[in-house]
N, C-alpha and C positions, 0 to 999 in steps of 0.2 A: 908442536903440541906434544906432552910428552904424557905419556900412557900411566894412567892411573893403575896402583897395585889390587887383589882383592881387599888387600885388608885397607888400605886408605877408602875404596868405595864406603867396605861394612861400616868402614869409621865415620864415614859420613854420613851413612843413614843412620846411624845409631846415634848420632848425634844431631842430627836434623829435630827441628823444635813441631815438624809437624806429623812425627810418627811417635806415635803415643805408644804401642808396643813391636816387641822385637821377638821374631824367632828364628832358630836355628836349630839344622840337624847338621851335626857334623864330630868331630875331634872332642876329647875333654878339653885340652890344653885349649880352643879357640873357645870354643863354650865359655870358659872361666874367662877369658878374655873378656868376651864380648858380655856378659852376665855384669862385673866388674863396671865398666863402663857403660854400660846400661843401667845400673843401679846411679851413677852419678846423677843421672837425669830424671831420677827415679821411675824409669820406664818399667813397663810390667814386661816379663821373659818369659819365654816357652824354649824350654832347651829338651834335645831327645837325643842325646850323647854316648856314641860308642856301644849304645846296646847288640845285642847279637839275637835281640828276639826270640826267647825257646817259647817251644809248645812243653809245657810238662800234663803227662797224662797218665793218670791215676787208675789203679784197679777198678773203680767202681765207675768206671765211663763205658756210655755207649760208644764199642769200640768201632762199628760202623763208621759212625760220624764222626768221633776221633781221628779215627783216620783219613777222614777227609776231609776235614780240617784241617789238618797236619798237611796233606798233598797241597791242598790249594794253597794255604798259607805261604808255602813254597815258594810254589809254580806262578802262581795270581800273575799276571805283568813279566812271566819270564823270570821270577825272582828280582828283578828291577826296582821295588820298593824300600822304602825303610824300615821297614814292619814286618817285611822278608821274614817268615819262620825258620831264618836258620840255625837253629840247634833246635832238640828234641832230649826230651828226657823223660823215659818213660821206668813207671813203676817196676821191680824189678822180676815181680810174681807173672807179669803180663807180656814181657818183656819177646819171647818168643813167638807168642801167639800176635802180638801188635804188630812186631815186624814182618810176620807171613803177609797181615794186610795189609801194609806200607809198600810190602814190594809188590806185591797184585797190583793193588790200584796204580801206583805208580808208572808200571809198567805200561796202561792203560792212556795215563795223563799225557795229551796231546797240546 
């Protein structure tokens, strides 16, 4: 019996007549792949591709919850998500004051 690759699997389900749509998180390069021939079938796609997830936060937030936001975003699942908040990009006027609270709380985050 000889061992099927990922991408012959993917290839199979995306071309299987009994799955109506198709998602993936992963690569841009496999995305367009699989997007590509998924469109043959005219399958509907959910693609969430190579994002890096920023939190951006602005002067006029409550910086409280911002910030904790920001932490769980994180941390939520050990950072093990796809959704991971990882980059940050905070306004530049705030920028000192946000981070005093990023690194308390953080400090904290169990």
């Amino acid at each position: 019996m000889s061992s099927a690759t990922n991408a012959e699997i993917g290839s199979a389900l995306i071309d299987h007549p009994d799955v109506a749509k198709v998602t993936f998180t992963g690569s841009d390069a496999t995305g367009t792949k699989i997007y590509a021939q998924a469109a043959k079938g005219m399958k509907r796609v959910s693609l969430e591709l190579g994002g890096k997830s920023p939190n951006i936060v602005f002067d006029d937030c409550d910086m409280a919850a911002a910030a904790s936001g920001v932490v769980s975003g994180i941390f939520a699942a050990t950072g093990q998500t796809c959704i991971a908040g990882s980059r940050l990009q905070v306004q530049y006027s705030i920028k000192e004051e946000f981070s005093q609270r990023l690194v308390e709380l953080s400090a904290s985050a169990t």
